[in-house]
PATI-701674 format. One record per residue (C-alpha): residue number from 0; x, z, y. Coordinates in nm, 4 decimals, m for minus. Example, Ala and Ser with C-alpha at 12.3 -4.5 7.8 and 13.67 -1.06 7.14 Angstrom:
BEGIN
@pakol: 0 xx: 1.2300 zz: 0.7800 yy: m0.4500
@pakol: 1 xx: 1.3670 zz: 0.7140 yy: m0.1060
***
This chain:
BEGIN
@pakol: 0 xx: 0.2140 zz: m5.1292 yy: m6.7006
@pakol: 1 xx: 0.2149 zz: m4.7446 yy: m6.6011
@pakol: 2 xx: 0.1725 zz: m4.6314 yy: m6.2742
@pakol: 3 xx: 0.3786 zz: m4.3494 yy: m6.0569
@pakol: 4 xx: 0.1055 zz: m4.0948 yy: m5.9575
@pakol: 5 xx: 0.2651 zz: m3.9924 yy: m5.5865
@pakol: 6 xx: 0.2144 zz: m3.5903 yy: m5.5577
@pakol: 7 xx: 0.1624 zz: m3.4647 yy: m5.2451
@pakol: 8 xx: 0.2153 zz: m3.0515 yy: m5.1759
@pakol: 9 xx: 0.0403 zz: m2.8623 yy: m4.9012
@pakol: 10 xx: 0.1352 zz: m2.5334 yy: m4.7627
@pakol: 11 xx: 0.1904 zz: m2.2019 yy: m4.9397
@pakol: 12 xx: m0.0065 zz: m1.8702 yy: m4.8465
@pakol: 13 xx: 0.3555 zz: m1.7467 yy: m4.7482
@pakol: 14 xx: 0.4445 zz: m2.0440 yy: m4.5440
@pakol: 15 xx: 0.1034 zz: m2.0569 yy: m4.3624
@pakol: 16 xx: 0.1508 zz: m1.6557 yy: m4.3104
@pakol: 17 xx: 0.4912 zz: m1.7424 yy: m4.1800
@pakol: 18 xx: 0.4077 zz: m2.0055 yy: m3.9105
@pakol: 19 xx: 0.0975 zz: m1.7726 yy: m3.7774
@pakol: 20 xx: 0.3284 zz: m1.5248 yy: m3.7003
@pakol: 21 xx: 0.6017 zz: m1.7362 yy: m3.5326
@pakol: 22 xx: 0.2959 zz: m1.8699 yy: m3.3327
@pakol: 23 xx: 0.2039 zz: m1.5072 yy: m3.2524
@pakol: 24 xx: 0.5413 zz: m1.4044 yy: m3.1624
@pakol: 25 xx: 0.5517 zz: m1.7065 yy: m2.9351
@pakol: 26 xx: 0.1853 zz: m1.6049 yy: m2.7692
@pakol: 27 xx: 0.3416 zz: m1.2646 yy: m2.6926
@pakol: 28 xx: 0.6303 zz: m1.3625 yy: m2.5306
@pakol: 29 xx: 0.4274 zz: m1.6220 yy: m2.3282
@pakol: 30 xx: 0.2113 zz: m1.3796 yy: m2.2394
@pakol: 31 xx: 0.4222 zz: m1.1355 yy: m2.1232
@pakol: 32 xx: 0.6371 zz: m1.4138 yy: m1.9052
@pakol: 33 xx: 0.3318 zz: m1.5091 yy: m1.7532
@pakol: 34 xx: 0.2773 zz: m1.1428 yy: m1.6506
@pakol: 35 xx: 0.6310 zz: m1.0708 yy: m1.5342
@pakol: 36 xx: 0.5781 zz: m1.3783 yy: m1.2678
@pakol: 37 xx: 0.2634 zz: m1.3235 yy: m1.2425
@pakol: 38 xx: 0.4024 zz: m0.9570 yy: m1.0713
@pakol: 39 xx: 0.6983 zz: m1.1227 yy: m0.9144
@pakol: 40 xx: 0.5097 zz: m1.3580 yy: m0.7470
@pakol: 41 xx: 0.2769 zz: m1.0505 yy: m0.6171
@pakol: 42 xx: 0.5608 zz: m0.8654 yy: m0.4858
@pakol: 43 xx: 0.7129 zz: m1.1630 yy: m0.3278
@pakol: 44 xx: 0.3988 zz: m1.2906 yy: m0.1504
@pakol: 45 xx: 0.4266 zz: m0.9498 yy: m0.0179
@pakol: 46 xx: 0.7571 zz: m0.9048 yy: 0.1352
@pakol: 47 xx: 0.6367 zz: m1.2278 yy: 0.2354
@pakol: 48 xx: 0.4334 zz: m1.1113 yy: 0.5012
@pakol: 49 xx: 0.5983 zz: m0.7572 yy: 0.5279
@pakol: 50 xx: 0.8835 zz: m0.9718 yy: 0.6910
@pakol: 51 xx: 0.6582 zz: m1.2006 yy: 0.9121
@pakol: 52 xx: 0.4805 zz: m0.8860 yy: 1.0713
@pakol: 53 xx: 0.8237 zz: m0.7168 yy: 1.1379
@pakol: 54 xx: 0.9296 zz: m1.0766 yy: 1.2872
@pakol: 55 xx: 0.5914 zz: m1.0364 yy: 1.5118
@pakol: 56 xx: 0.6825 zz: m0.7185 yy: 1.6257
@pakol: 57 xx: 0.9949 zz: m0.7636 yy: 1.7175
@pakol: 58 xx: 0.8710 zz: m1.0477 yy: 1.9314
@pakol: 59 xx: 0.6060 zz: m0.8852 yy: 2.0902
@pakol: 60 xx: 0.8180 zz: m0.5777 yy: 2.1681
@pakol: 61 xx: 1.1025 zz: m0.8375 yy: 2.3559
@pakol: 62 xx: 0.8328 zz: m1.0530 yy: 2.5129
@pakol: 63 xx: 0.6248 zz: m0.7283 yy: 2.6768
@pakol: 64 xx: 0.9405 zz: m0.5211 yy: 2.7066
@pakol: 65 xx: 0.7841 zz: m0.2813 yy: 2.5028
@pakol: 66 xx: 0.8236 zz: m0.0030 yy: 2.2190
@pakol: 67 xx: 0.5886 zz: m0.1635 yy: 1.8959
@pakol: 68 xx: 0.5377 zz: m0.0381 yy: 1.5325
@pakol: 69 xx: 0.4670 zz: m0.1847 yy: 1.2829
@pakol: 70 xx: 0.2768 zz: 0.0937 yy: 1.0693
@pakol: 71 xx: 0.1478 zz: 0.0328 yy: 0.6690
@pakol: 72 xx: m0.1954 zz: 0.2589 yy: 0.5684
@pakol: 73 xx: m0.4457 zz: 0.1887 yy: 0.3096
@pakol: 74 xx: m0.7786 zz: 0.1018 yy: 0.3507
@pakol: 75 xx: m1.0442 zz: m0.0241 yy: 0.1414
@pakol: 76 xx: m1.3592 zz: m0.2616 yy: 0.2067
@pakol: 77 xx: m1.6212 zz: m0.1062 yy: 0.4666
@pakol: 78 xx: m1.9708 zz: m0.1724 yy: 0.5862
@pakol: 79 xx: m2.1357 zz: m0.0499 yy: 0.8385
@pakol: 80 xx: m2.5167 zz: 0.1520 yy: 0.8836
@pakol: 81 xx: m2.7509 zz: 0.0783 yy: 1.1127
@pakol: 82 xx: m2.6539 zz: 0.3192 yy: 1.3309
@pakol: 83 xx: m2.2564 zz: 0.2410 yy: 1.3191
@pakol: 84 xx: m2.1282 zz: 0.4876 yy: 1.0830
@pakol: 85 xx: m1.8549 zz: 0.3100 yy: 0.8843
@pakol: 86 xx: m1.9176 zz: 0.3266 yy: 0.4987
@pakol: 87 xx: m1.6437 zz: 0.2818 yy: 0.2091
@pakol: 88 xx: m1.7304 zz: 0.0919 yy: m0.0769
@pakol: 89 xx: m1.5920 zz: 0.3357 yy: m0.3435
@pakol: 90 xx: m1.6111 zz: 0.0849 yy: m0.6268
@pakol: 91 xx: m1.3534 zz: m0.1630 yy: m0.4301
@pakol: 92 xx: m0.9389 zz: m0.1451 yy: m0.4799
@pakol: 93 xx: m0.7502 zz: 0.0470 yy: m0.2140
@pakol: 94 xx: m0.4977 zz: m0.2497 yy: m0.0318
@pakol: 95 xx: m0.1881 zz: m0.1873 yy: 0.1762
@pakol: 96 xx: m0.2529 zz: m0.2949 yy: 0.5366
@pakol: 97 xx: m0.0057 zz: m0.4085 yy: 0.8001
@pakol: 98 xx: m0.1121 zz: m0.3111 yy: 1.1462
@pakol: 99 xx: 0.1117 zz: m0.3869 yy: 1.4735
@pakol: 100 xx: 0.0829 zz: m0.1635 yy: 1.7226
@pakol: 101 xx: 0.2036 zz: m0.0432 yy: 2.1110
@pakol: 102 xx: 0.2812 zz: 0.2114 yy: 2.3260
@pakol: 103 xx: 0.0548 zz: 0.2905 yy: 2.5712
@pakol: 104 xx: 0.2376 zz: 0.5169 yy: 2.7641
@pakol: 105 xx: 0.0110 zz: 0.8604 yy: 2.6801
@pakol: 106 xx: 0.2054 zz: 1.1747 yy: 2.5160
@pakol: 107 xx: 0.1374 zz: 1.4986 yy: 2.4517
@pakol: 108 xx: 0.0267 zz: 1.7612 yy: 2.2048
@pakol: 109 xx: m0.2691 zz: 1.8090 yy: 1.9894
@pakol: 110 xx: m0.5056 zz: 2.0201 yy: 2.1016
@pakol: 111 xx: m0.8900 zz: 2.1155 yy: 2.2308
@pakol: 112 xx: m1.0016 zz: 2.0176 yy: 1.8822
@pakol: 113 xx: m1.3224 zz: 1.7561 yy: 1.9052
@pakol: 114 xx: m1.5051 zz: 1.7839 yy: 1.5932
@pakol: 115 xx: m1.3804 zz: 1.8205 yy: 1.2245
@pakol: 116 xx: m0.9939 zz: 1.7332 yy: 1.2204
@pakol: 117 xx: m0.9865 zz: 1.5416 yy: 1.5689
@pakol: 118 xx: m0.7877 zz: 1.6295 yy: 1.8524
@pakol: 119 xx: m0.7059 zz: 1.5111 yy: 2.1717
@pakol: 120 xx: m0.3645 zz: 1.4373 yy: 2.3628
@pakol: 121 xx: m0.3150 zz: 1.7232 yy: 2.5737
@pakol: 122 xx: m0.0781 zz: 1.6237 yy: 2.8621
@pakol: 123 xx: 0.2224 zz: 1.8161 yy: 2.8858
@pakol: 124 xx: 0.1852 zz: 2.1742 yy: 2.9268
@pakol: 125 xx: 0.5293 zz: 2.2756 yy: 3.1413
@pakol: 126 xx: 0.7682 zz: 2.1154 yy: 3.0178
@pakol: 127 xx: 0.8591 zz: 1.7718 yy: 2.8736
@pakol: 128 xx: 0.9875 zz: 1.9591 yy: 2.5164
@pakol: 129 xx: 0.6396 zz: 2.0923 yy: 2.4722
@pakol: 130 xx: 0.5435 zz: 1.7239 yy: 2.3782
@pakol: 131 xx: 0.4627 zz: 1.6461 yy: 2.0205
@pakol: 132 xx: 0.2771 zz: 1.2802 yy: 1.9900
@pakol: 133 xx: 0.3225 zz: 0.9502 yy: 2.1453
@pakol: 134 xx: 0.0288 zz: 0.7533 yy: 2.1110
@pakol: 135 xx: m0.0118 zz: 0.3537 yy: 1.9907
@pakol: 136 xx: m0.2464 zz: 0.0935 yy: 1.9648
@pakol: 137 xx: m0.3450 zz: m0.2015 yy: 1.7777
@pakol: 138 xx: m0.2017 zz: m0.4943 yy: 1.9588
@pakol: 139 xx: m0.5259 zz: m0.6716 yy: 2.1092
@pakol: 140 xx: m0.6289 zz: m0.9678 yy: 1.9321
@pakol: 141 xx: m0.3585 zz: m0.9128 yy: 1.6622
@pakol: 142 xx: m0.5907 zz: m0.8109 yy: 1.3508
@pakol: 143 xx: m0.4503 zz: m0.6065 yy: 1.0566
@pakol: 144 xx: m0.2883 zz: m0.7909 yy: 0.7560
@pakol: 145 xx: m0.4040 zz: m0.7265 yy: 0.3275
@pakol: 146 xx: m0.0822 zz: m0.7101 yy: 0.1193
@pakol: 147 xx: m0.2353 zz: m0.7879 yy: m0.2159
@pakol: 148 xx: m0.4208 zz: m0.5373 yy: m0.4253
@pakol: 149 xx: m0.1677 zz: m0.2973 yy: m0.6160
@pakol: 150 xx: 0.1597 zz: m0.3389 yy: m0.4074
@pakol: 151 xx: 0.2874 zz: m0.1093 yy: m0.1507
@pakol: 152 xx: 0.5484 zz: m0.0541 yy: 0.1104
@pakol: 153 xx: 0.7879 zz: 0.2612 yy: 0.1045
@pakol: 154 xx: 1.0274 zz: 0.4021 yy: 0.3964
@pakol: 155 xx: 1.3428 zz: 0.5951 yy: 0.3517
@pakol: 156 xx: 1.2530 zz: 0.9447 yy: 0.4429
@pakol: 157 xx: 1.5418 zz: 0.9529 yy: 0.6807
@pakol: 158 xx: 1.3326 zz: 1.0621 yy: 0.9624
@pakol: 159 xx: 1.2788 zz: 1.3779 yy: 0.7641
@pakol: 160 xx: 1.4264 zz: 1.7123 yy: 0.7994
@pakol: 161 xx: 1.5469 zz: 1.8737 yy: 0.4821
@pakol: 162 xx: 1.3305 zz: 2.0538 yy: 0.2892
@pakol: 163 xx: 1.3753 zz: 2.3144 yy: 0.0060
@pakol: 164 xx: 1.1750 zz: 2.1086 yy: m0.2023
@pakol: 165 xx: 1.3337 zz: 1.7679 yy: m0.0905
@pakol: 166 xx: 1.7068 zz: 1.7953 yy: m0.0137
@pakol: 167 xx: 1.8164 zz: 1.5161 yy: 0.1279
@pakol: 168 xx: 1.4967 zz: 1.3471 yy: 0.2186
@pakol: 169 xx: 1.7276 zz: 0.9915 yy: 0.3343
@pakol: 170 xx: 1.7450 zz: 0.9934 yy: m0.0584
@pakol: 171 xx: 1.4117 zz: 0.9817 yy: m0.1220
@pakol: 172 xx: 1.1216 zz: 0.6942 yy: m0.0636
@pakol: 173 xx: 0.8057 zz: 0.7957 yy: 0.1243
@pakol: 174 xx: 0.4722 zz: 0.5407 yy: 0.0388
@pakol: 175 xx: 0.1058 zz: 0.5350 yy: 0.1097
@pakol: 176 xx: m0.0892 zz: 0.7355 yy: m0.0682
@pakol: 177 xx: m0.3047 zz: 0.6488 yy: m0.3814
@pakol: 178 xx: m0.6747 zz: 0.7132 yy: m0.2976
@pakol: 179 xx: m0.9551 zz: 0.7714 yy: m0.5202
@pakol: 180 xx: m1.2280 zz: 0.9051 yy: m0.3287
@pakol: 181 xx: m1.3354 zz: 0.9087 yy: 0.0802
@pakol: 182 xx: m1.5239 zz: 1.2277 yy: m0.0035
@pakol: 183 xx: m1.3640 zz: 1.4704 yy: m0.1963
@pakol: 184 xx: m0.9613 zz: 1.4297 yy: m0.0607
@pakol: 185 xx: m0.8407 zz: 1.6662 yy: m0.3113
@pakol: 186 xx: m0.8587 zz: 1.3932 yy: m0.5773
@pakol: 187 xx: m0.6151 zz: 1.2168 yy: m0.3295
@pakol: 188 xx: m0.2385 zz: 1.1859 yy: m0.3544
@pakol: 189 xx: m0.1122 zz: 1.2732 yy: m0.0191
@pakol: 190 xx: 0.1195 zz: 1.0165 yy: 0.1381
@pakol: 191 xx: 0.2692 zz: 0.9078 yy: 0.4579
@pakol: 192 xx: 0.2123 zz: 0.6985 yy: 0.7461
@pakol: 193 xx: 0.5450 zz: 0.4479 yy: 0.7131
@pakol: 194 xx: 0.6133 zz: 0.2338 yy: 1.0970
@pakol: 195 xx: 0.8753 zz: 0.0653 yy: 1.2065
@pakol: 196 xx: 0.9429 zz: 0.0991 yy: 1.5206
@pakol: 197 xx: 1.1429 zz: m0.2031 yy: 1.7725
@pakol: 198 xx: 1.2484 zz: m0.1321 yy: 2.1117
@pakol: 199 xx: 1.1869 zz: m0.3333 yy: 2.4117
@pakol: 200 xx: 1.4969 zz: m0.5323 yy: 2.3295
@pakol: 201 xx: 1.4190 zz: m0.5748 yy: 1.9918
@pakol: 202 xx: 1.6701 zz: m0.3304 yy: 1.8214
@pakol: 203 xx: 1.5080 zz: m0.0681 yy: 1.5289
@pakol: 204 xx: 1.4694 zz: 0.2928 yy: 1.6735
@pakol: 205 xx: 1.3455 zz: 0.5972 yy: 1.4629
@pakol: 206 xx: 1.2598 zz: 0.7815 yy: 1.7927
@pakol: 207 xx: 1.1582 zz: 0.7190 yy: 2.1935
@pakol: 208 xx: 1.5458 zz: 0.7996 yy: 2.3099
@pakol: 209 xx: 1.3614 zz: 0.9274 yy: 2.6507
@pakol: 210 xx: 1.1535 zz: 1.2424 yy: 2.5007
@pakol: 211 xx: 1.2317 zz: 1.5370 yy: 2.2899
@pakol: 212 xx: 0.9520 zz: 1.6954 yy: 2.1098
@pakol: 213 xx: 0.8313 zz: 2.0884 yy: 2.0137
@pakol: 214 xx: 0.7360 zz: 1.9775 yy: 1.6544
@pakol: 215 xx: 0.6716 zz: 2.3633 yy: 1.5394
@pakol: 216 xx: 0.4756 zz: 2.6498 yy: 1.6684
@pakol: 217 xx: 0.8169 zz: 2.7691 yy: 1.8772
@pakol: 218 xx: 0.7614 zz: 2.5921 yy: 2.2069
@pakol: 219 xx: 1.1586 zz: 2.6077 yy: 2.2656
@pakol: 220 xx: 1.2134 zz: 2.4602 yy: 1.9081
@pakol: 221 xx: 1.2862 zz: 2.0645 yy: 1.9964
@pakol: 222 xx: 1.3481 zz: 1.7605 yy: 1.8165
@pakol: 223 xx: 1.2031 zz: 1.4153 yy: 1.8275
@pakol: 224 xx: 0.8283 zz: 1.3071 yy: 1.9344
@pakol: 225 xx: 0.6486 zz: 1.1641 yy: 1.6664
@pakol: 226 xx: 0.4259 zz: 0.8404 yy: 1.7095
@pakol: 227 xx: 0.0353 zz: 0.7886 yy: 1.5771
@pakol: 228 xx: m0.1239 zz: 0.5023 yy: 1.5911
@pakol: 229 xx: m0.5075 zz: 0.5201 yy: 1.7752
@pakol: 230 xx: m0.6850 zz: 0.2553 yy: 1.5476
@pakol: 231 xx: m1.0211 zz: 0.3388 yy: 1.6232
@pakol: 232 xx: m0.9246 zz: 0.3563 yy: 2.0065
@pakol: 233 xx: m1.1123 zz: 0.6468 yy: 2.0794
@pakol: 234 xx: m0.8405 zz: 0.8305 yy: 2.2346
@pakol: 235 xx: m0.8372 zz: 1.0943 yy: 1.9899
@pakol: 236 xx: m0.5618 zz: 1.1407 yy: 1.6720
@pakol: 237 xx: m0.8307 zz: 1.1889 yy: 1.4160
@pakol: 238 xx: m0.7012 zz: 1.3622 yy: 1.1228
@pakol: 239 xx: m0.8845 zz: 1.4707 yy: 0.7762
@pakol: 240 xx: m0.8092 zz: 1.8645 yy: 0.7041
@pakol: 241 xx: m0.9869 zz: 1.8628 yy: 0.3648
@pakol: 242 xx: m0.6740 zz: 1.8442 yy: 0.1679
@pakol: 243 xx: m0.3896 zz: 1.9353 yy: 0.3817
@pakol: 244 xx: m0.4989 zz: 2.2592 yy: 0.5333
@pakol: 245 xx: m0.4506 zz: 2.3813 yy: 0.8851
@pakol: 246 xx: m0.0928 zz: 2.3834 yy: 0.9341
@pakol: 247 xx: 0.1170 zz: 2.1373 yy: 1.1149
@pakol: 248 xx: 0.1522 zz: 2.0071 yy: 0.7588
@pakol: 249 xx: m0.1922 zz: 1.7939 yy: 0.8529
@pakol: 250 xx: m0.0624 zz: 1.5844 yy: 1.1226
@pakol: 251 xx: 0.1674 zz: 1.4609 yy: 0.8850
@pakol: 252 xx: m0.0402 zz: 1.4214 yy: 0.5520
@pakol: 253 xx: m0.2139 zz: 1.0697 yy: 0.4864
@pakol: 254 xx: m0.4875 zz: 1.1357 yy: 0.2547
@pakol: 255 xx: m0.7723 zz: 0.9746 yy: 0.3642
@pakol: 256 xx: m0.8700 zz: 0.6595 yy: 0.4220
@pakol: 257 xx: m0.9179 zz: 0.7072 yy: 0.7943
@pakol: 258 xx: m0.6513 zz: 0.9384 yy: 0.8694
@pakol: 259 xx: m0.4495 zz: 0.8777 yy: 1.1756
@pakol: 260 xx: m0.1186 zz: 1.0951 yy: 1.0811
@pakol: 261 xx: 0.2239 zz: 1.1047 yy: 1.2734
@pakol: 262 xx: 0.3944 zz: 0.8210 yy: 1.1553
@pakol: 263 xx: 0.7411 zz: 0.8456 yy: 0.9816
@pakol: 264 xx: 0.9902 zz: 0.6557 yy: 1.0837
@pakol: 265 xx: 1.2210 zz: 0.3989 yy: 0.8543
@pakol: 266 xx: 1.5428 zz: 0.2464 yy: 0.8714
@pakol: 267 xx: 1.4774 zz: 0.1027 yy: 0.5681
@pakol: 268 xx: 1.1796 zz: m0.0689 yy: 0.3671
@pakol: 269 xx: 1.1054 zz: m0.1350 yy: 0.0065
@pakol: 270 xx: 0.8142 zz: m0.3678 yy: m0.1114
@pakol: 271 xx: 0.6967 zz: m0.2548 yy: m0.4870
@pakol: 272 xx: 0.4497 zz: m0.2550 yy: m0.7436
@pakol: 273 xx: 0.2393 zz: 0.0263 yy: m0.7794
@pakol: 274 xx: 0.0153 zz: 0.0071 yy: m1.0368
@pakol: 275 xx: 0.2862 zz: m0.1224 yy: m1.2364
@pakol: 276 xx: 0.4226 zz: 0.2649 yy: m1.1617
@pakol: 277 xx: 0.1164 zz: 0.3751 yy: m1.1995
@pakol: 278 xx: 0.1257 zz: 0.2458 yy: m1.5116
@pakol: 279 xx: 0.4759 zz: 0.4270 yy: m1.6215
@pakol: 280 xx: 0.4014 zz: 0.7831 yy: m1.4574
@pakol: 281 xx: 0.1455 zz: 0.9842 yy: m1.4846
@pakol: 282 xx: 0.0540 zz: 1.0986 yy: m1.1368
@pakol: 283 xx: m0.2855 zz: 1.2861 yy: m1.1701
@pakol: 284 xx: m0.2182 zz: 1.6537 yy: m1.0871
@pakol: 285 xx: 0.1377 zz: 1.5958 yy: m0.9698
@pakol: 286 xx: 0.2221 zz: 1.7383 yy: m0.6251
@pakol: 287 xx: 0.2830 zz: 1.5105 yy: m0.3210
@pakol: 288 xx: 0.6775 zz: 1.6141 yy: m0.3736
@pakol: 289 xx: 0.6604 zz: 1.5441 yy: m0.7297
@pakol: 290 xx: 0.5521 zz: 1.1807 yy: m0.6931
@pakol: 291 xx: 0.7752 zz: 1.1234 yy: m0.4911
@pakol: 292 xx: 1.0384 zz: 1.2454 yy: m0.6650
@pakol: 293 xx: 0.9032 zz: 0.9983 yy: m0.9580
@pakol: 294 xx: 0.8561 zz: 0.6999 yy: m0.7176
@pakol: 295 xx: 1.2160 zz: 0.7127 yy: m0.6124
@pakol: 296 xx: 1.3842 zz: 0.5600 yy: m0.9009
@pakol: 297 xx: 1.0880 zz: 0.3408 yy: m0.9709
@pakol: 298 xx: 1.1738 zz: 0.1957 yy: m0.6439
@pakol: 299 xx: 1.5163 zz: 0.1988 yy: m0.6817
@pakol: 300 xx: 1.4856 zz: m0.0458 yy: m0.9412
@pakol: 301 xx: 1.1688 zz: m0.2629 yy: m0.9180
@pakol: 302 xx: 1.1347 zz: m0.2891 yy: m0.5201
@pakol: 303 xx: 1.2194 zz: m0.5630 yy: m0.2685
@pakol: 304 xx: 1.4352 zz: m0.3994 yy: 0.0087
@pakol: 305 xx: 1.4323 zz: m0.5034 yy: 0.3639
@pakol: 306 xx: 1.7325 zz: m0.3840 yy: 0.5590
@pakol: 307 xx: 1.7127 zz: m0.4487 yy: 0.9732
@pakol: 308 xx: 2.0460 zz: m0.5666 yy: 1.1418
@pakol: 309 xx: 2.2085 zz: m0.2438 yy: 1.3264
@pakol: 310 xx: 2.2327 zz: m0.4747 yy: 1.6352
@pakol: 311 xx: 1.9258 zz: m0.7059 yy: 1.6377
@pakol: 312 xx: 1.6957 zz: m0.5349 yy: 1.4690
@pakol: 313 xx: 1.6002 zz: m0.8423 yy: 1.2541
@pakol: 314 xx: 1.4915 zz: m0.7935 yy: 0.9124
@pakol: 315 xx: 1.5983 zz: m0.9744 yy: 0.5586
@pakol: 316 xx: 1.5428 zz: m0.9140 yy: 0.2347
@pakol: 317 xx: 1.8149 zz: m0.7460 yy: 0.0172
@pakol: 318 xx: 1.8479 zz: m0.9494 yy: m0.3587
@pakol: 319 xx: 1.7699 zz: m0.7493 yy: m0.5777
***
């Protein structure tokens, strides 16, 4: 009686060779999946709380009867020395923060400068054109809010006048700015100081309707007062000059950590990635016009919007 021998076959090279690299393909596209909502979900945890601090606002602003900002800086982890000087700990990830703050009634101009790049609020000199800042404050009680690491919020530069370099500014996004060091600000890329501002009935407002404002070195030159935001409460606009010179150019620059520049108002917001731009532009030794030129269409594209209704002032997310 013979007997059927039963052959059994095992894998080629090229079929084993084959299935690795479906299974790598696979990993890949995993992979990048898991980063794409890994950065969606970033972004949208964001917004997140970009829109519940604008809803805060606006209540606080109707409740007090009140003009309130909601202003976006960065800052980065601090400690403090025995003696209370505040120190930054330069190894540690700039963050976004959210800080609501209001009126307190004080306007003026800088002037009688007070050490290195702080000024007070010089009351009105004759008339109520030679004004330049109205001052804020951090809500008491109400402490500042992290977006998470990497994400940022940009204005529309409507506030803006035009500018050789930037024609149209309402065209253009204005962000924080991306800081690498606390002591040498030239490594910094100068941004801006973005707030929102409600009035007391809760509507969006990119100026206090009551004053007009001497924002050059022409006392009869008027336009609209610009707000700062005191968040060290000292009473003073303190303001870094290391990068941004000694122009009026430096009440407007943001490019240190603890700079408290004019704010710029925005009728509109966008939420976006930016070390995913990072990432696609090369910003080291660009110009502050130059990035954001670059940041624009980056934001055009990638970023949450938040529009405010013309009447109530309430915010909502545009779909992207």
């Amino acid at each position: 009686m013979m007997r059927t021998r039963s052959l059994s076959r095992g894998f080629t090279l090229a079929e084993l060779l084959a299935v690795i690299g479906v299974i790598a393909v696979l990993a890949v596209v995993v992979s990048m999946s898991a980063q794409r909502i890994s950065k969606d979900a970033k972004i949208s945890s964001a917004t997140n709380q970009v829109i519940a601090a604008l809803g805060q606002a606006r209540a606080i602003a109707i409740r007090d009867h009140a003009a309130v900002l909601v202003g976006f800086r960065v800052r980065r982890p601090t400690y403090r020395l025995s003696d209370g000087t505040e120190v930054i700990v330069e190894s540690s990830k700039q963050q976004t923060e959210i800080v609501i703050a209001k009126a307190t009634g004080r306007v003026g101009f800088p002037g009688a400068t007070v050490g290195i790049g702080s000024y007070t609020i010089v009351f009105p000199f004759a008339a109520i054109d030679d004004l330049l800042i109205e001052e804020f404050e951090p809500v008491e009680g109400l402490p500042p809010k992290l977006l998470p690491v990497g994400t940022k919020v940009a204005g529309s530069g409507s506030d803006l006048p035009a500018f050789l370099f930037l024609p149209s500014p309402d065209l253009f996004w204005l962000s924080q700015p991306r800081i690498k060091s606390s002591t040498n600000a030239a490594l910094n890329i100068i941004g801006s100081m973005i707030v929102v501002r409600f009035a007391p009935d809760g509507s969006i407002q990119t100026r206090n309707p009551t004053l007009s404002a001497n924002a050059t070195s022409t006392l009869g030159n008027t336009s609209s007062v610009a707000p700062y935001i005191d968040f060290n409460r000292n009473n003073r606009m303190d303001i870094g000059t290391t990068n941004s010179g000694t122009s009026n150019t430096m009440f407007f620059s943001f490019d240190e950590s603890n700079d408290e520049p004019l704010g710029q108002n925005a009728m509109f917001l966008a939420v976006f990635d930016d070390d995913l731009f990072a990432e696609i532009e090369t910003l080291d030794g660009l110009n502050w016009q130059d990035v954001i030129r670059r940041r624009t269409p980056f934001v055009d594209q990638f970023a949450d919007r938040i529009h405010f209704n013309r009447f109530t002032g309430v915010a909502e997310v545009v779909p992207r």
